[in-house]
Backbone as a printed PyTorch tensor [residue, N CA C, xyz], in Angstrom:
tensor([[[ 49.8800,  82.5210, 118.0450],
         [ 51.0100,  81.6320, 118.2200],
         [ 52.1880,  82.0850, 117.3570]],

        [[ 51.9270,  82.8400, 116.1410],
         [ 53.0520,  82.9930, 114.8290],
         [ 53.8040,  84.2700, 116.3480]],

        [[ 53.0700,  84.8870, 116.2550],
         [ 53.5770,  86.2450, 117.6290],
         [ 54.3120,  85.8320, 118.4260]],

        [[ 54.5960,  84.7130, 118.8900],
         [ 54.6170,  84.4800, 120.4330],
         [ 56.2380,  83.6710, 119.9120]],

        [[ 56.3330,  83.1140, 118.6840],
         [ 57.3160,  82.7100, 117.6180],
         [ 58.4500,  83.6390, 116.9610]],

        [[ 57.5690,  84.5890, 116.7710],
         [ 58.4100,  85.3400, 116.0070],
         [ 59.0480,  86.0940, 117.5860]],

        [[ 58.2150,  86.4390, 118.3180],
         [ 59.2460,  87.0360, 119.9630],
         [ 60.3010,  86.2620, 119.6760]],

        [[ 60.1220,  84.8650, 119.9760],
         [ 61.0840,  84.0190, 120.9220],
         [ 62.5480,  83.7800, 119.8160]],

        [[ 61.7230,  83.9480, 118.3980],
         [ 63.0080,  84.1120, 117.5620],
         [ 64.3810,  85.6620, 117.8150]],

        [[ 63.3470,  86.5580, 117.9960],
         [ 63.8340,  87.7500, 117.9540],
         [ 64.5560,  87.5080, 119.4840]],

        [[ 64.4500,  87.3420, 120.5810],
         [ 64.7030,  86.9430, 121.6010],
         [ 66.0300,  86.0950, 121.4520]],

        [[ 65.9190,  84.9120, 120.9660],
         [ 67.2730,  83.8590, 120.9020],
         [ 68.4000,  85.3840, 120.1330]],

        [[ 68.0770,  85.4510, 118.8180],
         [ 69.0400,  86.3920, 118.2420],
         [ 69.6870,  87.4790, 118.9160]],

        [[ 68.6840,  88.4380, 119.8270],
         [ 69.4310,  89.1330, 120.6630],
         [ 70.0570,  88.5150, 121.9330]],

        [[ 69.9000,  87.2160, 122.4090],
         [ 70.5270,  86.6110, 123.1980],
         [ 71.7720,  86.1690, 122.9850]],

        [[ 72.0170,  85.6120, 121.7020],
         [ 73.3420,  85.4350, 120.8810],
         [ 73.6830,  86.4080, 120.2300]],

        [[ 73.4810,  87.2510, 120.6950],
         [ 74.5780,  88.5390, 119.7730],
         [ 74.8160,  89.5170, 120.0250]],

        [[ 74.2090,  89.6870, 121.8960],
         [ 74.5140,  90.9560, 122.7750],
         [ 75.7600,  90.7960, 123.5770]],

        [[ 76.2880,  91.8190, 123.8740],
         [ 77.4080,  91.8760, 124.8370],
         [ 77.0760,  91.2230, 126.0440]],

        [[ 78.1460,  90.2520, 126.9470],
         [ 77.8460,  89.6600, 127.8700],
         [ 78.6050,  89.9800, 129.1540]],

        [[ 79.5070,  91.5970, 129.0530],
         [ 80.0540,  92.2900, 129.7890],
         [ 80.5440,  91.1280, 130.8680]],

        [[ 81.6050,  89.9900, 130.5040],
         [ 82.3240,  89.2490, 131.3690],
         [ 81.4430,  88.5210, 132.0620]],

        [[ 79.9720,  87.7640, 131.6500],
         [ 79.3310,  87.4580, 132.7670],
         [ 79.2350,  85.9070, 132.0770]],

        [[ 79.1840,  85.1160, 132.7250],
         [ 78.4620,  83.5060, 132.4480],
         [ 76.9030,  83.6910, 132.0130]],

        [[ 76.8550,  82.6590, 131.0160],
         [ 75.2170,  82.4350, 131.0760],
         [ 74.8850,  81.4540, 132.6920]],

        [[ 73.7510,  81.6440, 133.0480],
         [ 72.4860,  82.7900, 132.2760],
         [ 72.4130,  84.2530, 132.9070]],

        [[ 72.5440,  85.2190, 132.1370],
         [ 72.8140,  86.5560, 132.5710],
         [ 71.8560,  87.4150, 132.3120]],

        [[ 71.5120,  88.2900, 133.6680],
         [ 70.4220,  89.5380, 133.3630],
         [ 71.2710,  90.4160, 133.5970]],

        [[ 70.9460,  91.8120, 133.6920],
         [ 71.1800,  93.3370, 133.2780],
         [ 70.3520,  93.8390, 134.5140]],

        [[ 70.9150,  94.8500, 135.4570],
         [ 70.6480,  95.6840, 136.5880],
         [ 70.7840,  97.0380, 136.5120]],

        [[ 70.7040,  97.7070, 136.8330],
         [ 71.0840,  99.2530, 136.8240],
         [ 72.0210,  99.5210, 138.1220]],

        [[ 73.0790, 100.0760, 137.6480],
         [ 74.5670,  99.7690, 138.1100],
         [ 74.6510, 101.6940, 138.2500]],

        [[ 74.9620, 102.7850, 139.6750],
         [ 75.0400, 103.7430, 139.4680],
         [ 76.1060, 104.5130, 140.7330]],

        [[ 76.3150, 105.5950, 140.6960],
         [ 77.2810, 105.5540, 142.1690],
         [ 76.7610, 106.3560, 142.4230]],

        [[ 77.1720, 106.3620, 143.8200],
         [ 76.9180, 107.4330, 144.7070],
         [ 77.5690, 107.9300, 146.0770]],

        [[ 77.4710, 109.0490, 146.7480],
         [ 78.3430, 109.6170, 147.2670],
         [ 77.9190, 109.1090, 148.7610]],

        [[ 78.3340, 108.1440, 149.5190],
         [ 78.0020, 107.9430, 150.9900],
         [ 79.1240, 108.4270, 152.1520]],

        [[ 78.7390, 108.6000, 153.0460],
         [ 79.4770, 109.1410, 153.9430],
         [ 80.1470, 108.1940, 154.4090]],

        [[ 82.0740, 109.1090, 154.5310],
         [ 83.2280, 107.9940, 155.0530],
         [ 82.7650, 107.8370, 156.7300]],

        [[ 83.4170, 106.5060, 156.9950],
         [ 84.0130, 106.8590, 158.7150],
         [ 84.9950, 108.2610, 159.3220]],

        [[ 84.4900, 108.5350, 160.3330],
         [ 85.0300, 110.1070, 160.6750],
         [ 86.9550, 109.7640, 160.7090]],

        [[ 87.4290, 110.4150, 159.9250],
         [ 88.7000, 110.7810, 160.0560],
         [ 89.2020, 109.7550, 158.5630]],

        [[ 88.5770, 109.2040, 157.7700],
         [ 88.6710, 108.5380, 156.5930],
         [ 89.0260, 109.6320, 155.7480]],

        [[ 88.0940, 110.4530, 155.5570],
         [ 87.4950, 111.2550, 154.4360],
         [ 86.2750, 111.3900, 154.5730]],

        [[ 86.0900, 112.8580, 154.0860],
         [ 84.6370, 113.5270, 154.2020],
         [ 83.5850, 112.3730, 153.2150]],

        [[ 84.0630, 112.5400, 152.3090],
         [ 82.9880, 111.4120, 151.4760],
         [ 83.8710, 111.0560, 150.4260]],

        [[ 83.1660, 109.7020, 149.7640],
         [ 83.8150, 108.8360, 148.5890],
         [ 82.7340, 108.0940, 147.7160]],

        [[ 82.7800, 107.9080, 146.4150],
         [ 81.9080, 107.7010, 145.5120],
         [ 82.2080, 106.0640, 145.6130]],

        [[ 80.8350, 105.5880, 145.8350],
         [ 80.7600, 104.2250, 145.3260],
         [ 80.3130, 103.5580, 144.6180]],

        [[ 80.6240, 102.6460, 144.2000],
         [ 79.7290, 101.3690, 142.8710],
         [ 78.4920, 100.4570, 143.5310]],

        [[ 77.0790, 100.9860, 143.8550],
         [ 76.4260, 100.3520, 143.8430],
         [ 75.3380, 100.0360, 142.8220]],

        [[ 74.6190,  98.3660, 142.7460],
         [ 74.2340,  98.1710, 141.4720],
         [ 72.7100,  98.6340, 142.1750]],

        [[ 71.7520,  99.5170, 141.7680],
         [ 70.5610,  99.8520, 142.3890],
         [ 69.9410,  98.6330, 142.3820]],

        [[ 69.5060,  97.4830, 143.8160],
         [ 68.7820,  96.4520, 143.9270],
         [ 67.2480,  96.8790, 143.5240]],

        [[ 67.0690,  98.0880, 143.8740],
         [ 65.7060,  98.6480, 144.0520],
         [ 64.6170,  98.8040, 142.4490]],

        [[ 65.9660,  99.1020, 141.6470],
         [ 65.7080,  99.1430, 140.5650],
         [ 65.9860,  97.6540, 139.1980]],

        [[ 66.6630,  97.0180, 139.8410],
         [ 67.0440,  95.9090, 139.2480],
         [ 65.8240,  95.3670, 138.2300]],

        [[ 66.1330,  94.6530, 137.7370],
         [ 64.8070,  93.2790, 137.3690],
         [ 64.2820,  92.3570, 137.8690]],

        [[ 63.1730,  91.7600, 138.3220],
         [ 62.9090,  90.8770, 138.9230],
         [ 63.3920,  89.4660, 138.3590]],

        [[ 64.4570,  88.8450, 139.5010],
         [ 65.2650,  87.6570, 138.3570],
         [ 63.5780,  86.9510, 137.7820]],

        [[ 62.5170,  86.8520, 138.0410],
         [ 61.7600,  86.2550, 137.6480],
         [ 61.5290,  86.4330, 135.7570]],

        [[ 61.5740,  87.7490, 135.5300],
         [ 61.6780,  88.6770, 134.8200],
         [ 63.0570,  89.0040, 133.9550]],

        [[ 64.3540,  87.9870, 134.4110],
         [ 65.6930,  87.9550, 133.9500],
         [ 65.6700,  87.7000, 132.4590]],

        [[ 65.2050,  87.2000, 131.5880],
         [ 65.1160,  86.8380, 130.6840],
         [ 64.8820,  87.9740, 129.6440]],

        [[ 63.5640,  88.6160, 130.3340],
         [ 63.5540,  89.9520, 129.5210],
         [ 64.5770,  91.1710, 129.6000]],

        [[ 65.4370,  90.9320, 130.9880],
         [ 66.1150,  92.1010, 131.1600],
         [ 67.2720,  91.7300, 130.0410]],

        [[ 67.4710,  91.5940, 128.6700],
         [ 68.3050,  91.8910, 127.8940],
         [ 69.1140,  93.2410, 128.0110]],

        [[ 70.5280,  93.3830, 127.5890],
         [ 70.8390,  94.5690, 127.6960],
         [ 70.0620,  96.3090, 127.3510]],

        [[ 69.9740,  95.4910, 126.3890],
         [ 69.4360,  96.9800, 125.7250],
         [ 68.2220,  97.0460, 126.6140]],

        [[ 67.2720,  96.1300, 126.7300],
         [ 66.0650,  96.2370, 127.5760],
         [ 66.5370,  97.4300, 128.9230]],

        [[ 67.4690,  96.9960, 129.6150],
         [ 68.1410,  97.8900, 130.8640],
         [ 68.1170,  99.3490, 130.1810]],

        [[ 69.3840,  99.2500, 129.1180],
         [ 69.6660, 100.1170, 128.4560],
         [ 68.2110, 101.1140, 128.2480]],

        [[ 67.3980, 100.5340, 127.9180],
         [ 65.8030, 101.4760, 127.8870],
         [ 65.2650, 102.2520, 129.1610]],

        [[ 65.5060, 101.0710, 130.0140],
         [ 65.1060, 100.9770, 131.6460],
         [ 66.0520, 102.7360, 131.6690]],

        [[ 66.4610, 102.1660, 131.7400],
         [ 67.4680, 103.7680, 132.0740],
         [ 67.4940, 105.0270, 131.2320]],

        [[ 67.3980, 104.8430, 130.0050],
         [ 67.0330, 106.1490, 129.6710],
         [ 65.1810, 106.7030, 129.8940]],

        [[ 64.5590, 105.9010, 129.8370],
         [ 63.0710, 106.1530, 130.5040],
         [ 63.3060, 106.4880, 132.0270]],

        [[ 63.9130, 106.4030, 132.6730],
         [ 64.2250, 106.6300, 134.2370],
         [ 65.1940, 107.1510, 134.5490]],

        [[ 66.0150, 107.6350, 133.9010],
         [ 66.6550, 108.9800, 134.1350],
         [ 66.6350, 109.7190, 135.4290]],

        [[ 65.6540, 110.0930, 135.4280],
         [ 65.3180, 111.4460, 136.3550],
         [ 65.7190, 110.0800, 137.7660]],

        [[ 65.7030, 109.1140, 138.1510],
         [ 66.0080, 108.4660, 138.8720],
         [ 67.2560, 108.1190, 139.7150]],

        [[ 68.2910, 108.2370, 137.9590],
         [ 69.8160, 107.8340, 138.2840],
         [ 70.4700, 109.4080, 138.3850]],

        [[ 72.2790, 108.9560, 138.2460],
         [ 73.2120, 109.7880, 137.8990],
         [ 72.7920, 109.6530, 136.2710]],

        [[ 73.9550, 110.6920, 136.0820],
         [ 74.0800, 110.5640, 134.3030],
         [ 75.5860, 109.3150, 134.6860]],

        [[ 75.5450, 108.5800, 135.4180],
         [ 77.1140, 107.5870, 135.3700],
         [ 76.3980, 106.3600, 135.6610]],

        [[ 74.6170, 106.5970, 135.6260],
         [ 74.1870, 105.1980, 135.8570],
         [ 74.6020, 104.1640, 133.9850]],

        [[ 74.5250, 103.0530, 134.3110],
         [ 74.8380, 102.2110, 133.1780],
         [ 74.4100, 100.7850, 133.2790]],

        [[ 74.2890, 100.0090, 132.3380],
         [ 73.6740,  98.5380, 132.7070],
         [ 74.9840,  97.6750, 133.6150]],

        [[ 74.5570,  96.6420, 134.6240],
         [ 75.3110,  96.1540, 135.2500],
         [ 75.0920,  93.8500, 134.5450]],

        [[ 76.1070,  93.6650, 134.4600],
         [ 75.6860,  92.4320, 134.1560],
         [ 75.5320,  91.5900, 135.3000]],

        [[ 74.5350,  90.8090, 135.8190],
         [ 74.9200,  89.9100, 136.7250],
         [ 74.2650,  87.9150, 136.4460]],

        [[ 74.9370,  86.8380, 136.9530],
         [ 74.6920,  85.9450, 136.1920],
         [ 74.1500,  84.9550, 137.6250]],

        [[ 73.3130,  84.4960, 137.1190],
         [ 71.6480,  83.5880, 138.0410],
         [ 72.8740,  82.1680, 137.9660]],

        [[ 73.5820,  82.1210, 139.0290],
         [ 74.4970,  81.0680, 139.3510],
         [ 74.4640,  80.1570, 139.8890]],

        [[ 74.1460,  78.7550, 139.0940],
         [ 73.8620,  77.4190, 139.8150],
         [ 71.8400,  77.2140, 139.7510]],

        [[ 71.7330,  78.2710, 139.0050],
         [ 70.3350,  78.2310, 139.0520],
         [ 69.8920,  77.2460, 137.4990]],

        [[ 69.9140,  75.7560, 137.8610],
         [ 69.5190,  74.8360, 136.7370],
         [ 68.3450,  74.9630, 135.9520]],

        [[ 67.2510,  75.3530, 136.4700],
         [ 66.4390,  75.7690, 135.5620],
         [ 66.1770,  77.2010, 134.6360]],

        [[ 66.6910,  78.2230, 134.7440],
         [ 67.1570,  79.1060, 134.3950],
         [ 68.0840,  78.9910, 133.4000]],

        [[ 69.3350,  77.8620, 133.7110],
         [ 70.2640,  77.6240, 132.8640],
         [ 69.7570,  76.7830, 131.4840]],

        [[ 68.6810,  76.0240, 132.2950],
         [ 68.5510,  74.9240, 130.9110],
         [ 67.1840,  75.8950, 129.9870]],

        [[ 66.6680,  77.0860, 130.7860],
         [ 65.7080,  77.7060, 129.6690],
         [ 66.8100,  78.5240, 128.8810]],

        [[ 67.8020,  79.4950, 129.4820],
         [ 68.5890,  79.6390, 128.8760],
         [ 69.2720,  79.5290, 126.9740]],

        [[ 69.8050,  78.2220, 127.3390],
         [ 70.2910,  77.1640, 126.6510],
         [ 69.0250,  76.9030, 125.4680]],

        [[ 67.5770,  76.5510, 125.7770],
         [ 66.6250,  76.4370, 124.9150],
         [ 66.5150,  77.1380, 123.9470]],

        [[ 66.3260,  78.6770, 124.8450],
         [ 66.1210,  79.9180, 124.0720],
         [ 67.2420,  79.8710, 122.9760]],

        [[ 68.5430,  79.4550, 123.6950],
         [ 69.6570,  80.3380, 122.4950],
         [ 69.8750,  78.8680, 121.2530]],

        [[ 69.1220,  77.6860, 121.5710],
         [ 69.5050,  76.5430, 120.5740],
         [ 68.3940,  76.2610, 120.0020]],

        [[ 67.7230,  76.2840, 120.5200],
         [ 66.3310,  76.1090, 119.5190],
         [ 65.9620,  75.9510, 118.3150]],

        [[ 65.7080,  75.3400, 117.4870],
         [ 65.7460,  75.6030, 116.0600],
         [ 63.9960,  75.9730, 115.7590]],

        [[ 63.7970,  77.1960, 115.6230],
         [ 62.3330,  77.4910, 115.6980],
         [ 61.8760,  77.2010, 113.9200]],

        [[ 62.7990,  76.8870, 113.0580],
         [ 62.1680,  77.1050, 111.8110],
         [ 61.9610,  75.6850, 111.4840]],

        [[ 62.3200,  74.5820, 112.3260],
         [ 62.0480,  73.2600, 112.3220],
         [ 60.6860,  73.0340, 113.1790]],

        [[ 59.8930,  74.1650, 113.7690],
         [ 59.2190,  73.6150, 115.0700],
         [ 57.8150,  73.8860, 114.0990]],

        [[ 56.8380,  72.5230, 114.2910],
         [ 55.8740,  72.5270, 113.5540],
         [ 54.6980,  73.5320, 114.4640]],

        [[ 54.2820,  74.5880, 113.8280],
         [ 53.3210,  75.1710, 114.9450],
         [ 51.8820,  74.4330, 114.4860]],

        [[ 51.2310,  74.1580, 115.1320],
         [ 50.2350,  73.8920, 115.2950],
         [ 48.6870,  74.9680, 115.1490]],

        [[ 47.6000,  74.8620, 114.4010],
         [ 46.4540,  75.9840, 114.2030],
         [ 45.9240,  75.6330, 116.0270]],

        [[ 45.6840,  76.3830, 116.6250],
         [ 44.3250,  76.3340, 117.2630],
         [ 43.9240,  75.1980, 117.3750]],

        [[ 42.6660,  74.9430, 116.1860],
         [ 41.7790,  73.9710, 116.0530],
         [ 42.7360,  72.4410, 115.7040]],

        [[ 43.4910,  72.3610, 115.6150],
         [ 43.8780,  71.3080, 115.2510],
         [ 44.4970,  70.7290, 116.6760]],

        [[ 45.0390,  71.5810, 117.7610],
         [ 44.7810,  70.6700, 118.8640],
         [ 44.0220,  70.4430, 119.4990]],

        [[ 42.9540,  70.7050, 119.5860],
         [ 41.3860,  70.6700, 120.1010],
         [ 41.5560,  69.6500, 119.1970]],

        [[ 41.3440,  69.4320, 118.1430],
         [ 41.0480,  68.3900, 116.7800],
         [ 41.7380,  66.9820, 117.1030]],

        [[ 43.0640,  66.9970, 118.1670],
         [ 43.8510,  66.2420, 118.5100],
         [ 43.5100,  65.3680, 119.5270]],

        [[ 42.7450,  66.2060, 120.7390],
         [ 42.4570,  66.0910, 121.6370],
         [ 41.3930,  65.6300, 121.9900]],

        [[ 40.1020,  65.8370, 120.9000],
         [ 39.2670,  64.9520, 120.7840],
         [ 39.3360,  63.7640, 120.0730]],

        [[ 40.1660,  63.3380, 119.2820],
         [ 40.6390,  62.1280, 118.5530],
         [ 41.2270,  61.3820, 119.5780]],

        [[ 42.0500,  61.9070, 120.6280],
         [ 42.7130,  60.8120, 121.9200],
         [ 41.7120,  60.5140, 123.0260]],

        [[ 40.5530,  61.4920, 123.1100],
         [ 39.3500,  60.9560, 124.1650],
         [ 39.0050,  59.6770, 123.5370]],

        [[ 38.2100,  60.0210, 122.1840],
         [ 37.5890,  58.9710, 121.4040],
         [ 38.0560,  57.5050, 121.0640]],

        [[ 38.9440,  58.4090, 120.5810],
         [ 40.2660,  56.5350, 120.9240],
         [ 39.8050,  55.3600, 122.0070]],

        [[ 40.3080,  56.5790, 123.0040],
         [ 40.5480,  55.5500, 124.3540],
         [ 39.1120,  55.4900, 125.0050]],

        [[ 37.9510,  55.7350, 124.2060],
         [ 36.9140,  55.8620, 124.5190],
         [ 36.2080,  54.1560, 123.9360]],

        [[ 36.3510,  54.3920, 122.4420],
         [ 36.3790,  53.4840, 121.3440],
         [ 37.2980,  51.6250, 121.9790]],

        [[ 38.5680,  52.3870, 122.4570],
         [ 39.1780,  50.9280, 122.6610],
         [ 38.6520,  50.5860, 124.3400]],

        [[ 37.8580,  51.3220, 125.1130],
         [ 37.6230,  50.3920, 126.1990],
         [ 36.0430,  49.6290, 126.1210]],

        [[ 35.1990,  50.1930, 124.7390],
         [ 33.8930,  49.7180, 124.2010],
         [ 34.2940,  48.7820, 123.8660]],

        [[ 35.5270,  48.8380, 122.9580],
         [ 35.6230,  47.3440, 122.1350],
         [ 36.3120,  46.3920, 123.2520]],

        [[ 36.8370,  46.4060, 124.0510],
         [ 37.3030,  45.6500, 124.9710],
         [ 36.0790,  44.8110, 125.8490]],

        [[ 35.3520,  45.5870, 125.9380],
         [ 33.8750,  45.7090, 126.9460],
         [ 32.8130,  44.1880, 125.9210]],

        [[ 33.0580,  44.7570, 124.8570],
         [ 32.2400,  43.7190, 123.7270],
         [ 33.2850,  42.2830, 123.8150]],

        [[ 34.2330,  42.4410, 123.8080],
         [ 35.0710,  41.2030, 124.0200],
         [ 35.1950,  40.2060, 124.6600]],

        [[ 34.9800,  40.8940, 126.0220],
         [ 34.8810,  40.3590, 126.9690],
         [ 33.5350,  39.3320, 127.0780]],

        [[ 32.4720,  40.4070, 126.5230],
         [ 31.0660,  39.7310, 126.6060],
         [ 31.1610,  38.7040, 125.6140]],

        [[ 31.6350,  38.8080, 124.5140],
         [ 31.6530,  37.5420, 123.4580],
         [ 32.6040,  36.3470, 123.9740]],

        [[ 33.8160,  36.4710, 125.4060],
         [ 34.4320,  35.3070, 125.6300],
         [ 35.5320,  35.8900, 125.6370]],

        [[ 36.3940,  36.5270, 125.2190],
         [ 37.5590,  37.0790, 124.9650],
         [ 38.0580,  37.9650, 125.9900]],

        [[ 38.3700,  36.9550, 127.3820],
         [ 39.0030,  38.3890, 128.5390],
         [ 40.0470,  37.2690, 128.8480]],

        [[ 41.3770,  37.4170, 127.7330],
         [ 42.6160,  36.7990, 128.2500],
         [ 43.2630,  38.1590, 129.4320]],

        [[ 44.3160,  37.8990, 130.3090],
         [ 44.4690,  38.3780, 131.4250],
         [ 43.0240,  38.4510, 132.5580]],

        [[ 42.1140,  38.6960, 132.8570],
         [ 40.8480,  38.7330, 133.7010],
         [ 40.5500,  37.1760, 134.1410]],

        [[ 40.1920,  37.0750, 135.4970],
         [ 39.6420,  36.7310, 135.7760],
         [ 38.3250,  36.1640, 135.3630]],

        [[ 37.6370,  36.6670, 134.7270],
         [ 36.0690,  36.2320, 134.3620],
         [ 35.9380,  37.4060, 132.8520]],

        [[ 34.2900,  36.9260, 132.5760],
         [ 34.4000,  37.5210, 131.4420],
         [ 33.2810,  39.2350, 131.9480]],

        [[ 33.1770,  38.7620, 133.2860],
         [ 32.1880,  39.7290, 134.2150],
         [ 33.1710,  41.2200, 134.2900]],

        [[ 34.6860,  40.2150, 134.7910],
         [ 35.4290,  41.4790, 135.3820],
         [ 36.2480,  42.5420, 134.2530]],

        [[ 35.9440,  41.6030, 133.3720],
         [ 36.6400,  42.2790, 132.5250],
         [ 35.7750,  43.2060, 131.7870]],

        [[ 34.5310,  42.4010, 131.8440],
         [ 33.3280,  43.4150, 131.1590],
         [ 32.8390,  45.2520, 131.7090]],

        [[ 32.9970,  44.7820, 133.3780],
         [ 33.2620,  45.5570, 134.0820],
         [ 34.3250,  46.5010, 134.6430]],

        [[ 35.0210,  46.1300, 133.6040],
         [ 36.5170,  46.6870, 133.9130],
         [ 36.4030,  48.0000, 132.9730]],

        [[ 35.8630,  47.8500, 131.6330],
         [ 36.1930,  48.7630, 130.5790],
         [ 34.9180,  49.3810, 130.5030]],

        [[ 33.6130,  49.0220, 130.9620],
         [ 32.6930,  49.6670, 130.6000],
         [ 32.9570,  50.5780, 131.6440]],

        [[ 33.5850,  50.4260, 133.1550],
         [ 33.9210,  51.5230, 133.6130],
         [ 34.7260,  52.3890, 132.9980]],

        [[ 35.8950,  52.1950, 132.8500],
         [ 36.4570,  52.7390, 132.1770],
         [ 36.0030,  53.7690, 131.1280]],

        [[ 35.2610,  53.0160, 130.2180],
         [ 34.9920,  53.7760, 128.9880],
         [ 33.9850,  54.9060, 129.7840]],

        [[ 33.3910,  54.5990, 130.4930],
         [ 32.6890,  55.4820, 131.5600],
         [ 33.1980,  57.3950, 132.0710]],

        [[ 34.5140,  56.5820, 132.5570],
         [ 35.8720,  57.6960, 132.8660],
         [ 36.4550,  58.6560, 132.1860]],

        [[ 36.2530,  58.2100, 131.1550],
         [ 36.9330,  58.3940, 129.3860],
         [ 36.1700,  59.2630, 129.2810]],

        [[ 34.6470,  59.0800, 128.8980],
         [ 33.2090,  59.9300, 128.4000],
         [ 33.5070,  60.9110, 129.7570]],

        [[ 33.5500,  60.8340, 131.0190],
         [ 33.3350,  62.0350, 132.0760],
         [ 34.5940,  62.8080, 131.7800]],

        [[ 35.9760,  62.4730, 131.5800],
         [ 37.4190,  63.2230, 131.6910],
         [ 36.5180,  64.4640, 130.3270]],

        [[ 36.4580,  63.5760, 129.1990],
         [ 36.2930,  64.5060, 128.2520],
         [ 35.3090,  65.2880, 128.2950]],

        [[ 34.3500,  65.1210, 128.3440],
         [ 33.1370,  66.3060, 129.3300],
         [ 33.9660,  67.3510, 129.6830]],

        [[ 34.3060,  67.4420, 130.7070],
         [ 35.0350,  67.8850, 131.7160],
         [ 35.8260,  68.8790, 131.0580]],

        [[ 36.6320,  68.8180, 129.7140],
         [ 37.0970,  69.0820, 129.2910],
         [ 36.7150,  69.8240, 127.7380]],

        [[ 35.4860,  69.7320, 127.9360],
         [ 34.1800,  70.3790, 126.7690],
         [ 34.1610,  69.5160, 125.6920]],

        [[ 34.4060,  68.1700, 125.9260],
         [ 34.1900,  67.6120, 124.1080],
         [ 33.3730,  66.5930, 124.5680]],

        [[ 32.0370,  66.2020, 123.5010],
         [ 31.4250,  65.6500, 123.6870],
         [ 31.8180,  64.5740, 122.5570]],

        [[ 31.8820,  63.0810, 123.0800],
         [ 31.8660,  62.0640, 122.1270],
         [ 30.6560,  61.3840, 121.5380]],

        [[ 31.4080,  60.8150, 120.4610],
         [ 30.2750,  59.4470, 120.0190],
         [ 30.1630,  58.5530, 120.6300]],

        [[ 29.3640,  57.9550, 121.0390],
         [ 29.0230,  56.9630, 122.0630],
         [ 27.8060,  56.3200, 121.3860]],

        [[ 28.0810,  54.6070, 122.1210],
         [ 27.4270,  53.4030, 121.5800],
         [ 25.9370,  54.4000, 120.9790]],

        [[ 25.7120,  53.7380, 119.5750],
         [ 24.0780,  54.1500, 119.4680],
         [ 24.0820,  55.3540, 118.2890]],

        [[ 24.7330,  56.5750, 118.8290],
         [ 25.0690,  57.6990, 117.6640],
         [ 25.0750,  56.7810, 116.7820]]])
């Protein structure tokens, strides 16, 4: 988890402090290169154009990682691919709200406020909220049987209400590998 922290730190920082070559957030990086296509007859023999290689692009899925320099890598590892006039292209994921609001996360975040959590301590968490709600539909269940089922109908339905319940509770958490204390332990 410290790993996966320290990325997302290193990540925001180069997000706020790379060139954004005129583009809006949220912006990825393409490989941008020209090339020589043939004019219409009597135009000109040929003319160099600006296309951004789609083929080579980033998968917008994948936009996040395409940081500049990331491209910037993309391209000198792939070389043998481009011109020497290939270069990173900026382009910006427009109107795309979820994109925008991870965006925005990444670059505001305050990660040195964010409590990380061990492992075991949400497992540790998670069996404390089975047990709970395990615990409060027993004691409800006993309540009922001693007289005490305000809202219910009877002291049957209510008895029957939570011992199911508490029933549900014991199977969810199963289910979920934790075994509780139950009446008797």
């Amino acid at each position: 988890m410290k790993e996966a922290v320290q990325f997302l730190k290193e990540l925001q920082q180069e997000l706020k402090t790379q060139d954004v070559d005129c583009q809006a957030a949220p912006r990825f990086w393409v490989v941008g290169d020209y090339e020589w296509v043939e004019a219409n007859e009597g135009n000109a023999e040929r003319y160099s154009v600006y296309l951004p290689n789609a083929a080579e692009c980033y998968p917008v899925e994948d936009y996040i990682e395409s940081a500049k320099e990331e491209a910037k890598k993309h391209i000198k590892a792939n070389s043998h691919h481009y011109t020497h006039e290939a270069h990173t292209y900026a382009m910006t994921a427009w109107r795309a709200a979820k994109v925008a609001k991870l965006w925005e996360i990444l670059q505001e975040f305050d990660w040195e406020s964010a409590e990380i959590k061990k492992e075991g301590t949400i497992q540790k968490e998670k069996e404390q909220t089975f047990q709970k709600r395990y615990d409060y539909h027993i004691s409800q269940k006993y309540a009922a049987m001693a007289g005490n089922f305000d809202g219910w109908s009877s002291s049957t339905d209510a008895r029957n209400h939570h011992a199911l319940s508490a029933s549900l509770v014991y199977q969810d958490a199963l289910t979920a590998g934790i075994r509780l204390k139950v009446e008797g332990d």
